[in-house]
N, C-alpha and C positions, 0 to 999 in steps of 0.2 A: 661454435660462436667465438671463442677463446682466437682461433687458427684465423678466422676473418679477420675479427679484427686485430688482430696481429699485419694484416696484408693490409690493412685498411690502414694502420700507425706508418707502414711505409710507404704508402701510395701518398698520403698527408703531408709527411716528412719531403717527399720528395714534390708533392707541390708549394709546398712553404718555401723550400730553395729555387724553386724558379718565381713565386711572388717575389720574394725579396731580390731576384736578380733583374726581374721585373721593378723592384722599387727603387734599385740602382739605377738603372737605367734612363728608369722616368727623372730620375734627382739630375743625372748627366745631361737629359735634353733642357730640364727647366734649367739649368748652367748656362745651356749653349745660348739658350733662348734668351738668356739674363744678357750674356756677354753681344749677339747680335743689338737686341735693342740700344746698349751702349754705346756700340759701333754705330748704330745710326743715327742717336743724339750728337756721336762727335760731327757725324757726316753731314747733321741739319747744322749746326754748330758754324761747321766750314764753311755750308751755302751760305749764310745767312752773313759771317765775316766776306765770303767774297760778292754777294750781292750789295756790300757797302762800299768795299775797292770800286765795283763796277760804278757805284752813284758816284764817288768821288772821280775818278776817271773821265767819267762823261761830263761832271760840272770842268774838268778842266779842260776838254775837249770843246766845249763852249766856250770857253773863256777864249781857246786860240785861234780859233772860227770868228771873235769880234774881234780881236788884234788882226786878223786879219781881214778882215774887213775894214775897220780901219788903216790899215796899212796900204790896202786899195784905193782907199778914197783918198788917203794921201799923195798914194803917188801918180793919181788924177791932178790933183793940184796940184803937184811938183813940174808935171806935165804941159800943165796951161802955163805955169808960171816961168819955164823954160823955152815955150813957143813964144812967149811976147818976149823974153830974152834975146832971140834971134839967135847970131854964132856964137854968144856968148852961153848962151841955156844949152848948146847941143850936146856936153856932156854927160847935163845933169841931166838931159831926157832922158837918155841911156840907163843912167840909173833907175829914175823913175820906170821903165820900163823892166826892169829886172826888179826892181820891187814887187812892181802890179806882178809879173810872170811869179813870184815867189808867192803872194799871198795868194795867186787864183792857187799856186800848188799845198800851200797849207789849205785851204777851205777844202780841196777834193782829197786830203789826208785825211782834215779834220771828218770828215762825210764817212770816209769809209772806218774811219776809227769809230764812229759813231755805229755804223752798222754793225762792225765786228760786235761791239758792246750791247745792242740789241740783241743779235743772239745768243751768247753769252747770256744774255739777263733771262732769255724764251730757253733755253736749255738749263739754265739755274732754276727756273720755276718750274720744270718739264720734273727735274730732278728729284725738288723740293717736294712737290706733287707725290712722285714714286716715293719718297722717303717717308713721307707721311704715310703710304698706302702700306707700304712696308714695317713702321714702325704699328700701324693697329692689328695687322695680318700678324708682327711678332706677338703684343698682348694679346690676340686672343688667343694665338698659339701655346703662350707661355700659361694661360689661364685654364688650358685646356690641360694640358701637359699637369699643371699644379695640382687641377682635380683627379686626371688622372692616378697620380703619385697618392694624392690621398684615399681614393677607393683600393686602392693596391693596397696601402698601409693597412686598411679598414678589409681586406681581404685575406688580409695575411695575419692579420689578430683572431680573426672569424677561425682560419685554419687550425691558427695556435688552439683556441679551446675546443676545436671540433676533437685535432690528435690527443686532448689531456681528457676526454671523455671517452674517445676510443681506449686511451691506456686505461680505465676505472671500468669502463666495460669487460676488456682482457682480464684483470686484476677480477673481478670478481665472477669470471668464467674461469680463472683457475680456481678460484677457491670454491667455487659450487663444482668445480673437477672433482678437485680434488677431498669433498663432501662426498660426492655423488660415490668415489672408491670404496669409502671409509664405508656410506651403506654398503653396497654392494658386497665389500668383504663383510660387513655383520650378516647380511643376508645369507649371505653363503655358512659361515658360521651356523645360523639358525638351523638351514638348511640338513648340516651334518648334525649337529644336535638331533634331531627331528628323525630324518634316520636312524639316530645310535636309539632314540626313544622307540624306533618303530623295531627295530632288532631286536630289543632288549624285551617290548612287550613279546613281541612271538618267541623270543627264547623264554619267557615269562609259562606264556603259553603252553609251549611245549613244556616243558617242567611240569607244568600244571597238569595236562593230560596224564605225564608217564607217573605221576605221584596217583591219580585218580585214578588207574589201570594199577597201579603197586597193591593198593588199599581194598581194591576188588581181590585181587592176587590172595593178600594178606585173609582175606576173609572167608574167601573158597578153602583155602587152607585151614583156618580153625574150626571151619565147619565139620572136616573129616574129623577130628579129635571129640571123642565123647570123654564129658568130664566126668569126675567118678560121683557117684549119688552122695546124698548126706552121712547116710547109717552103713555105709560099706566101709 
């Protein structure tokens, strides 16, 4: 019993050291898991600062879409106002014409500026989306991860008092050993006692016989002797 648990204190022993590299471990992911979620509140953080560049942008991207637009309509009237001119408006048509040519080129800028920033905004939400998916996929990983680390803890306490009842087990299978000796040599003791009494009665014995065979001896011998009468 003693020898078991003796093997059973190192079997214990040496799962207490992998729980606890176990509770390392689990402490290292609940880390990572701390430091990703971080990472993704910066990541929402950033979407959220450039989904406001992106609304600023596009208000200013409106704004040069009606300049230009107006700038068209002006240089319609600058247009008219050079034809009733006659040779004297034929310069300023020209200009009027490289106006209108500028503004139709700002409106098919401002359009595609406009588009870029669409999706931009459809890949900012795409993102935002994921980041979100991601950041409840981290808590409840991290949640998981935290229980985990605590049943490991709660596993590795369990160990600790299983090995201090195995060592009290050990501890008093040597001392019922080491009892168990202490009879056994009294036994054995008794044992020779017991004998030296069993020797002692048959030399007893024998004595007794050769005294009782003496006294017969003794007695066949006084019988041959006649003693002498009174008046002799």
């Amino acid at each position: 019993s003693a020898d078991r648990a003796s093997e059973l204190i190192r079997r214990g022993e040496a799962a207490a050291a992998v729980v606890e590299e176990g509770g390392e471990t689990a402490g290292q992911a609940a880390r990572a898991m701390a430091a990703i979620a971080e990472s993704l509140g910066r990541v929402s953080a950033a979407s959220a600062a450039l989904a406001e560049r992106v609304k600023r942008i596009d208000d200013i991207v409106e704004t040069v879409g009606f300049l230009a637009d107006q700038s068209s309509t002006l240089a319609i009237n600058a247009a008219i106002e050079a034809s009733r001119a006659g040779e004297a408006g034929k310069g300023f048509a020209v200009v009027a014409r490289e106006i209108r040519g500028l503004s139709a080129d700002s409106r098919q800028a401002a359009r595609q500026i406009r588009a870029l920033l669409g999706e931009i905004g459809e890949r900012t939400g795409q993102m935002d989306g994921a980041v979100g998916v991601g950041g409840r996929t981290v808590a409840e990983g991290q949640r998981q991860v935290e229980e985990l680390g605590q049943a490991i803890e709660r596993l590795g306490a369990t160990l600790h008092d299983a090995v201090g009842l195995m060592r009290q087990v050990e501890g008093s299978a040597r001392q019922h050993q080491a009892g168990v000796s202490q009879v056994s040599q009294a036994l054995g003791n008794m044992q020779r006692a017991s004998e030296s009494i069993r020797d002692g009665a048959r030399l007893l014995g024998d004595l007794s016989g050769g005294a009782h065979a003496l006294a017969g001896g003794l007695q066949r011998t006084a019988g041959a002797y006649a003693l002498p009468e009174a008046g002799a």
